[in-house]
N, C-alpha and C positions, 0 to 999 in steps of 0.2 A: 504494500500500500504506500504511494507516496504521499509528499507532501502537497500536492494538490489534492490527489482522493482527502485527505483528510478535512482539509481546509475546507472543500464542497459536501465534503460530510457532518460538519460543524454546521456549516449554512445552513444547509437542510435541517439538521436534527435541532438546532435554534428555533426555524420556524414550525416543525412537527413538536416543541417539546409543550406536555402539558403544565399546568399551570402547577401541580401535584408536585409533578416535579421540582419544577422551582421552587416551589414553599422549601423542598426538604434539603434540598442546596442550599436553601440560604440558611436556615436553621444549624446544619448540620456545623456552616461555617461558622454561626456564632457561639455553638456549641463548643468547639477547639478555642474558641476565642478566648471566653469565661473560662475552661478547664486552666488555659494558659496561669488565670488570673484566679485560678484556688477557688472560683466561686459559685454559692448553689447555685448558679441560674444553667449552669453546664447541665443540671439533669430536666428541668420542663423542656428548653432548648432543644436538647437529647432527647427527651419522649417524642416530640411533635416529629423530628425527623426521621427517627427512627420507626415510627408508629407507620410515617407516610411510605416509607420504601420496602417495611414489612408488605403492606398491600399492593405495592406499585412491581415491586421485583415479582412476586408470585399471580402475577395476571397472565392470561395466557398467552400475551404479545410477548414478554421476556422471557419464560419461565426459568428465572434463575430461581429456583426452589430451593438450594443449598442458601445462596444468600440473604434469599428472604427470612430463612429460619434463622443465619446469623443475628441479624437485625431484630427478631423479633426478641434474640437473647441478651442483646445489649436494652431492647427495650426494659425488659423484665430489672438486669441489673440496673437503670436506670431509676425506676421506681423504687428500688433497696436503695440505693444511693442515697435519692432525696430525702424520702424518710427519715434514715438512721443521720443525714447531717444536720436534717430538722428537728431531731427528739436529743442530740448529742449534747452534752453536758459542756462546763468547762474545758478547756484545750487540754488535750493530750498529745502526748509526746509524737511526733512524726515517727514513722517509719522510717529506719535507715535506709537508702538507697545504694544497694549492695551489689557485686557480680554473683553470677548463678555460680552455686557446685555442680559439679555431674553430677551428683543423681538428679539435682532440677532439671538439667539440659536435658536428659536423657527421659525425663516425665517430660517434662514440654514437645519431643520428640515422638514419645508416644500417643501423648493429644493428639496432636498431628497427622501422625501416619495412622491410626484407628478412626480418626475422626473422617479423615480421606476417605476411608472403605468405605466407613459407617453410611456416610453422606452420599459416595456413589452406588453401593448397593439401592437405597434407598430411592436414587432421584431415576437407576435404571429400571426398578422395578415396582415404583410407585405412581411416580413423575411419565410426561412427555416431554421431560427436557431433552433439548439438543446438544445442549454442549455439557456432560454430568462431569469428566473427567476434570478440567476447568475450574467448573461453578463448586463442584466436591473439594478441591485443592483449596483454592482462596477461603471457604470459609473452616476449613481444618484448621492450616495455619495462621491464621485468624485466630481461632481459638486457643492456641498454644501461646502466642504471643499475647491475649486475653490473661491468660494464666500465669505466666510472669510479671505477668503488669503488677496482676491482685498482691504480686509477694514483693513488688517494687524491684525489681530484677532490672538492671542496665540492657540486657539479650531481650527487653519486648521487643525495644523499636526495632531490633533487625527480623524479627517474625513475623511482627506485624507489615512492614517493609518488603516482605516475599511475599503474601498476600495481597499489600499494594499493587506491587510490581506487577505480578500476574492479571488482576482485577484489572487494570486498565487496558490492555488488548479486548478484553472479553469485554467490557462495557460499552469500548467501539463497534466491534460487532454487533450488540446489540444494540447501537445507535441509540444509546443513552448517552449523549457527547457532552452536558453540561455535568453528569456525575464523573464521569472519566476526568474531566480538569476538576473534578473534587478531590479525584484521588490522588491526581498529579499534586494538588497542593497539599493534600492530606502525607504526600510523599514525602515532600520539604520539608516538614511539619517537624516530621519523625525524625529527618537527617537530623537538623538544629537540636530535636530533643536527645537524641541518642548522645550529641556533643556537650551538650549541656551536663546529662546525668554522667558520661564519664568525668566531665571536670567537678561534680562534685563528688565521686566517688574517689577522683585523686587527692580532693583535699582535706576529708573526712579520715584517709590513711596518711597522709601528713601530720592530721590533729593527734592520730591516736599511734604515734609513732613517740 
């Protein structure tokens, strides 16, 4: 595909894109915005986007039915989120921001590579997806890097970041073009945070040196 396919794939998928859509792009961006900034507003944000691509992924024009289900588990953690920040007491000590041991790598690996099956079994023999091998992968690894996040693990953003990665070819395809430059940026996102969490992870073993 070159760089014009793309460009008149933009055009077009611009003027086909529903309005659904757009709601959950712009949410989903303000979403990373507030998380950036520590604050509740990251999970209503997060519900409303998440909520919209739950239904918008699993329609029969996409059937990305693996990502829908991602989405629909970020929603879930979303509403635990706000909740427990909305009933939370006085501050509690942060989570240290730590590197994974093997055996974390090697369970976040398994998320992963079980979650793959799980999700293409499931989207072959449930589903009329067309693309299951794909749509199964991104929200596996997705899920793994999900699960490093929860333990504040520096190895999310490159899990989440292989789910990225992959998600954007497949979003083009499915001529979803303003989520694809969601995820393009959701990519950036991740580089700057991965950089971020290793220089606090450098100066945290400075302090404790």
């Amino acid at each position: 595909m070159s760089f014009q396919d793309i460009f008149n794939g933009l055009q077009q998928g611009l003027h086909d894109m529903t309005w659904l859509e757009a709601i959950a792009v712009t949410f989903a961006v303000l979403s990373v915005l507030f998380q950036k900034k520590n604050n509740i507003l990251v999970y209503p944000t997060g519900i409303i986007s998440t909520g919209i691509y739950t239904y918008l992924l699993s329609r029969e024009h996409f059937k990305l039915y693996a990502d829908a289900t991602l989405n629909a588990y970020y929603l879930v953690m979303s509403v635990y989120g706000w909740l427990y920040w909305a009933k939370r007491g006085p501050e509690q000590p942060v989570v240290r921001i730590t590197l994974s041991n093997t055996r974390e790598l090697i369970t976040a690996t398994l998320i992963a590579l079980l979650g793959w099956a799980v999700f293409y079994l499931l989207l072959v023999n449930f589903s009329d997806s067309n693309v299951p091998v794909m749509d199964a992968f991104v929200s596996a690894t997705a899920c793994g890097g999900m699960w490093l996040l929860a333990k504040r693990k520096l190895e999310n953003w490159i899990w989440l970041n292989v789910s990225n990665f992959v998600a954007v070819p497949l979003l083009f395809y499915k001529h979803l073009y303003l989520t694809a430059f969601l995820t393009i940026f959701l990519f950036i996102v991740a580089v700057f945070g991965y950089i971020s969490w290793k220089k606090t992870v450098h100066e945290q073993e400075i302090l404790h040196t």
